[in-house]
N, C-alpha and C positions, 0 to 999 in steps of 0.2 A: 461794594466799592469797585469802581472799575480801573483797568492798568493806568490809564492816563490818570485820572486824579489821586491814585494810590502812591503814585510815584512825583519826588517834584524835582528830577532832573534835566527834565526835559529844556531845549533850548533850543527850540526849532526855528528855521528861516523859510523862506517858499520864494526864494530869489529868482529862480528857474520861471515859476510862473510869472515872475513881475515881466519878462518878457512877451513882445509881440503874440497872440494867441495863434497864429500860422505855424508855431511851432511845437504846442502841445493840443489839449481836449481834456474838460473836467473828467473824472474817472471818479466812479463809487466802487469801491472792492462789493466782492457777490457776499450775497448774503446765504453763508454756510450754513449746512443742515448744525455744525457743531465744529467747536475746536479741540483739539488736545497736542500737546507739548511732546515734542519726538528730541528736538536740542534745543538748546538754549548756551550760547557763549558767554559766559561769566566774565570774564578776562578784557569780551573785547568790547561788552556791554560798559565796564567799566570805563577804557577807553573812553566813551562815548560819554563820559557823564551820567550815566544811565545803571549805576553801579549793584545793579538789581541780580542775587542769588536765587535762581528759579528751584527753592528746595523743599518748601510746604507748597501742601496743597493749594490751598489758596492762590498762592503768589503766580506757582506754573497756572495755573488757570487764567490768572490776568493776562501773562507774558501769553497764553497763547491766543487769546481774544484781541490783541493786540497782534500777533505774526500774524492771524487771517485777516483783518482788518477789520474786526467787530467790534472796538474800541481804539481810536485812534489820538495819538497824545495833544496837548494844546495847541493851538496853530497850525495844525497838520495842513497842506490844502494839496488833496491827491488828484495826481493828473496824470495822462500819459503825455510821453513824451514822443513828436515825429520823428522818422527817419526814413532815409530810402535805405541805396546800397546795392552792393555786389555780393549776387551771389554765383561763388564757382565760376565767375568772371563774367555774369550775364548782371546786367542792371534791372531794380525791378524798386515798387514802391512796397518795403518791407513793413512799414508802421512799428508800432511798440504793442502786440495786439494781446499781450498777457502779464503787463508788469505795469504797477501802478506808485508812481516817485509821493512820497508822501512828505516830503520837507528836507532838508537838509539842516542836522542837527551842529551844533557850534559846542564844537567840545571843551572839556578846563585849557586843554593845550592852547584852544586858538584856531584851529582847523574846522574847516568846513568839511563835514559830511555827507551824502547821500543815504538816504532811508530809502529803499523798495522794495516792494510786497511784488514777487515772482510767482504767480500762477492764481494770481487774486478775481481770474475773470477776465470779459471781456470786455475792451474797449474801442472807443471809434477805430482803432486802429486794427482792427483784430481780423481782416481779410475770411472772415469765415471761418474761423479756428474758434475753440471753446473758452481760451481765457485759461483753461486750466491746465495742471501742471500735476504729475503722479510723484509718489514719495519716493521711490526709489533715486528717478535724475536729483531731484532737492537735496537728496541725502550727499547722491555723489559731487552736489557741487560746494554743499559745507567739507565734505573729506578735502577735496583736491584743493578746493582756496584756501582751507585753513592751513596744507600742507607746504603749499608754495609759498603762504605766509612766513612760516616757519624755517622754512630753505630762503630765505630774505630777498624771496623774489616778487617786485613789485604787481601786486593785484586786488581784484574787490573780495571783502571777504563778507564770512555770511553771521551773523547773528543770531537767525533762530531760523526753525523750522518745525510747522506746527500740521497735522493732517486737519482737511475740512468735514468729514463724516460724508462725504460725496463718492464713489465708485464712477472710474471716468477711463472712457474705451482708449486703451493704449495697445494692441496687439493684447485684445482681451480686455476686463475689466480692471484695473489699476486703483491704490487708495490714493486718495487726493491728496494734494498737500499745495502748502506754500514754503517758500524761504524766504525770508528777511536780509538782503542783500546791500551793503554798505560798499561805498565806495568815493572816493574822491571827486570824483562825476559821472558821470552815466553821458558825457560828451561824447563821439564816438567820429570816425570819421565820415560813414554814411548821416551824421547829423547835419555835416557840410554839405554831402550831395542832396539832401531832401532842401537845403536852406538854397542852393544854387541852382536846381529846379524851380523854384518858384522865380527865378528871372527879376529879383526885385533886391538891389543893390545894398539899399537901407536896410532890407531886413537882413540880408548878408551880415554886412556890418555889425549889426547890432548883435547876431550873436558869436562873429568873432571876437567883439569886447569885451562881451562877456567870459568866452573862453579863457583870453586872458587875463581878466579879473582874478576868474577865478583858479588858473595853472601858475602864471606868467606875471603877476601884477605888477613886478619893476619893470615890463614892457608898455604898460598902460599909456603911458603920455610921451610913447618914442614915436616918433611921424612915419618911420619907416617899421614899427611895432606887427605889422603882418608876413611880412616878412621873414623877420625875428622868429616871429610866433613858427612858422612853416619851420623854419628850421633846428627848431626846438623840440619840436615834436618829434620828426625823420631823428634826431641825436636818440632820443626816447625812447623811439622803439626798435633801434639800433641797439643799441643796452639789452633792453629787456631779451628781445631774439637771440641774442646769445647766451643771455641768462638761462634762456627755455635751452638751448640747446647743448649747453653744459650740464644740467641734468639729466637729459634725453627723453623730456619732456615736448611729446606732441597734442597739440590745439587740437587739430583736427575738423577745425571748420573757420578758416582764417577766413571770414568774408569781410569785405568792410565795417559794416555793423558793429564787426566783432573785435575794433579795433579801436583805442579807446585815444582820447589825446591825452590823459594825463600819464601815458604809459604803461597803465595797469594791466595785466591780466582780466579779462572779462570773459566769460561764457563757458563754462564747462560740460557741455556735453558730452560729445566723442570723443573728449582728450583723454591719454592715456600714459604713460611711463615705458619707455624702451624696455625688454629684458635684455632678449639677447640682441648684440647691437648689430643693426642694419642700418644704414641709410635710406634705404628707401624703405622705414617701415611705416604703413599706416592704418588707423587701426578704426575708423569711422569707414561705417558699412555702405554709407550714401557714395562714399570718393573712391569710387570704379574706376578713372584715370590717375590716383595718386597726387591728385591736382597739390594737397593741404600734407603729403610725406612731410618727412623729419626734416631731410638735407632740401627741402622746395621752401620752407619754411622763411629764410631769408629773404630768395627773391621773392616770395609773394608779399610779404611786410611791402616792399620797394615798390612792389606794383600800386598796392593799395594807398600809399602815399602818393602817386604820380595822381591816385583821383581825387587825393585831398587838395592837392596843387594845385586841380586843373580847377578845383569849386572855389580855392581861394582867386584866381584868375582875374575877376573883372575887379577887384581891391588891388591886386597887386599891378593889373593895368593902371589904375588910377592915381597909382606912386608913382609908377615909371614915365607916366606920359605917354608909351604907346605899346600895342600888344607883343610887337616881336622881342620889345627889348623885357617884357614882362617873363614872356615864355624863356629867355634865354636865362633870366636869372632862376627861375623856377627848374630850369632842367640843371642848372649847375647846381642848386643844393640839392635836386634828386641825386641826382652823379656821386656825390661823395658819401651817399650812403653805405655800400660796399668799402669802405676805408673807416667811417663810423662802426660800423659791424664788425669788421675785420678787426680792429685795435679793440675792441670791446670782447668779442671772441677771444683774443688773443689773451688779455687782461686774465678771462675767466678760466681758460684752459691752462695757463704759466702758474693760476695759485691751485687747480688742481693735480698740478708735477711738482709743487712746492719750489717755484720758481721766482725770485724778488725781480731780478734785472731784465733787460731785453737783448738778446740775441738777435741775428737777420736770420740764423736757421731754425729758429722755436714756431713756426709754422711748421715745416718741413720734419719737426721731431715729433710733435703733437699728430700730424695729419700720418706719421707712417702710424705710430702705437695704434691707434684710431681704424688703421687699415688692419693692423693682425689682429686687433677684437674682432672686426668684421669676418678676416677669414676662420678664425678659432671660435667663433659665437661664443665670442664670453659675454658673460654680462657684465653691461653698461655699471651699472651702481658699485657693484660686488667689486668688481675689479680694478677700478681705482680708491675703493676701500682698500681693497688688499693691498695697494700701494702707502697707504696712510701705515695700515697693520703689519707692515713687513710682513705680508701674507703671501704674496703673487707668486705662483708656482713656476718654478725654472720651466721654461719651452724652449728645446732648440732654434727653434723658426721665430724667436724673439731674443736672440743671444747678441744679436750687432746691438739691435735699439736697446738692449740693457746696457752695454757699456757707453752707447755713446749717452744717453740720459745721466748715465755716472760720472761721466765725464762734463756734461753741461753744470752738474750739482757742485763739483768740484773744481773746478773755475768759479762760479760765482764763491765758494765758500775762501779764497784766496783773502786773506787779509784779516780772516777772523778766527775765532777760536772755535774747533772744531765739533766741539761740543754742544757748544752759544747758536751756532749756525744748524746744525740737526735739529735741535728739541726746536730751534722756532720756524724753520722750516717745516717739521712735521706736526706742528701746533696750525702755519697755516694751511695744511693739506686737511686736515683734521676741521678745520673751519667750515669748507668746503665741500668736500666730499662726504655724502650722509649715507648715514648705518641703514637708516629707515625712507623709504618713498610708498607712497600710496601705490602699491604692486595689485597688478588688476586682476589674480585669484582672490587674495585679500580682500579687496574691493567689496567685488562680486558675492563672496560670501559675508561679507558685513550687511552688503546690501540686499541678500537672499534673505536672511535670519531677519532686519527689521522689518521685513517685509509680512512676515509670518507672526510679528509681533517681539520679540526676542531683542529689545536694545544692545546686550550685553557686546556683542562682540564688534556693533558698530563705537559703541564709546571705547571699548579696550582700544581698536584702530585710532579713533582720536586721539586718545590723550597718548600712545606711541609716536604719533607722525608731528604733535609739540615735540617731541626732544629728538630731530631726525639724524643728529653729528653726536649723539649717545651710541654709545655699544655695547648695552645688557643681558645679559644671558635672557632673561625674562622677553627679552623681545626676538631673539632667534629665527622662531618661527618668521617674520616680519623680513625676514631678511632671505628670505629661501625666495630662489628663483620661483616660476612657473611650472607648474610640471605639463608632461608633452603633452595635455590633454586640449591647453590652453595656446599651440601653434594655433598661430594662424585666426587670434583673436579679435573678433570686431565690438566695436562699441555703437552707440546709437543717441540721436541726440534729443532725444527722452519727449520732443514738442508735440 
């Protein structure tokens, strides 16, 4: 009995396809020498309706003939999806040349889904590339989205992950694999520049409607609704960008493509976790210039919105009635991106000081602390832990910013009982600030050991980086910096 008829949760749509075909191309997942089951997300399968425990035989066996694409559920209708894009600020036609969108599932909640099979082969899109994809990146991209999941920062997460019985040339032979990748859309902003290259207004159109269908749908029947939409997005990834950068969480390959409109987190390759904190650390072995660093990370969001702008352009000509006054609204909601960002950052970093109110100098308190981790190489995570733990070890060269930080806490605590104001203050520092991050020794050797066959110590990492604002003796290890052998660490983005 195969997964799809074994299972009757399924509720799939194929709404993506009901559009113009200039924007996707049918796709058949490759037909693998074999499957077998590396994860399987119980928790988020549930989510999904899909409420399937992969614990007999049997069952892992359907779930994983299903993650390679060898039984795919009722109304599936898989296709790749186009896109051009920027990369490293050069424009090029990207395609979608190894991930195949199999439907979008309609959960008990009410929510539209994305289902895709990540390394499933090649499609029209596939510029000469194999389609395929090694277990090791797979793995790393269920650790980091489950993790960010868990840290409540908005992104696409993975459902399974299943090897193909294939051996496939990555700096050597690699085991194959796929991942099962969910997400609110698979939209992205290079989906605008491939629809704005084609020079054809209508299809513009049609799949910014969509967009807001399916992001935005109280914008649907506003007349000025593209607009709206632009500016919704810029607010989105203003959020998120802070989001990343309050845990000191680098992307590491911000290209367009890799930027999504419903605000999500997408593409985990060369992304990595700060130890010791730098601003300018970056940890993907391709970005020679630093282009995708930690602290560039903001302006580059801002750039990549200026090409979403410029693709939404001849729609938002069409509102305005002529191009300068089109361009001038479009450069005023870029503009206030830096002020979205800014108050979003600020938002994120005040409940990691355990801050409720706003001051004009909590910039200016936030950006010194910020400057003596830098000079003291502390670490990012640990260190505002220890703030949470009344841990932080007295440093003379930190003795101003402790008092005056003491002094910020005790102003705002004016009016309340002193007691009432500590425990919830360090209830929301403790919120915030996580015991556990996917640490890229950790990683590494999760990712070494399943590689060799050995699960055990990639699921121990899993099921630690679900409870990241926990502080168990049992997870310790989990929380130990890098040691020096790991200066100067590159990642790689697994394609």
């Amino acid at each position: 009995m195969s997964f799809a008829s074994h299972h009757a949760g399924w509720n799939l749509d194929a709404s993506y396809a009901r559009l113009p075909d200039a924007f996707w191309a049918e796709a058949t997942p490759a037909p693998f020498p074999s499957s077998q089951l590396v994860a399987w997300n119980a928790s988020l399968a549930c989510e999904l309706g899909i409420g399937l425990e992969a614990r007999n035989t049997e069952v892992r066996a359907q779930c994983a003939q299903f993650a390679t694409g060898a039984s795919l559920p009722p109304n599936a209708v898989p296709i790749a999806q186009a896109y051009a894009g920027h990369q490293y600020g050069h424009g090029t036609m990207l395609g979608d040349g190894r991930a195949i969108l199999i439907g979008e599932q309609r959960t008990p909640s009410g929510a539209r889904i994305d289902l895709h099979l990540k390394g499933a082969g090649r499609t029209r899109f596939s510029r000469g590339g194999d389609g395929r994809a090694a277990l090791g990146p797979m793995l790393r991209e269920y650790l980091v989205s489950e993790a960010m999941h868990a840290l409540g920062i908005p992104t696409t997460r993975s459902l399974a992950v299943a090897t193909t019985g294939e051996m496939i040339p990555r700096d050597g032979l690699k085991r194959g694999a796929v991942l099962v990748r969910t997400a609110s859309s698979h939209l992205r902003v290079g989906t605008f520049e491939y629809a704005a290259a084609l020079d054809d207004r209508a299809l513009l159109a049609q799949l910014t409607d969509y967009a807001i269908a399916r992001h935005d749908p109280d914008l649907a029947d506003d007349p000025d609704r593209v607009a709206q939409f632009l500016q919704r997005v810029i607010r989105r990834q203003a959020q998120l960008i802070a989001r990343w950068q309050s845990v000191g969480f680098v992307h590491g390959v911000m290209n367009t493509d890799n930027m999504t409109i419903s605000g999500e987190t997408i593409d985990y390759g060369p992304c990595a976790f700060i130890d010791a904190y730098d601003p300018d650390t970056v940890f993907s072995s391709i970005d020679r210039f630093g282009r995708y660093r930690y602290s560039q990370q903001p302006a580059i969001a801002q750039w990549n919105l200026a090409r979403l702008a410029e693709s939404l352009l001849p729609l938002l000509i069409a509102h305005e009635g002529e191009e300068s006054r089109a361009v001038d609204r479009a450069n005023a909601m870029l503009a206030e991106f830096p002020m979205n960002y800014q108050c979003a950052w600020l938002d994120a970093f005040r409940a990691k000081f355990g801050l409720f109110s706003a001051e004009d100098d909590d910039a200016s308190l936030i950006r010194e602390f910020l400057s003596w981790m830098h000079a003291s190489k502390s670490d990012f995570t640990n260190t505002f832990r220890a703030l949470v733990d009344d841990a932080l070890q007295a440093d003379p060269s930190r003795t101003a910013w402790d008092a005056r930080w003491q002094s910020r806490v005790e102003r705002e605590a004016i009016g309340q009982t002193s007691a009432a104001t500590s425990a919830t203050r360090l209830a929301r520092m403790r919120a915030v600030n996580p015991a556990i991050i996917p640490r890229n020794h950790r990683v590494e050797e999760a990712l070494a050991a399943a590689e060799a066959g050995d699960l055990a110590p990639f699921e121990a990492l899993v099921a630690a980086l679900q409870r990241p604002f926990d502080s168990h003796a049992c997870d310790a290890h989990y929380r130990e910096p890098a040691p020096p052998a790991f200066c100067g660490y590159r990642t790689f983005c697994g394609t």
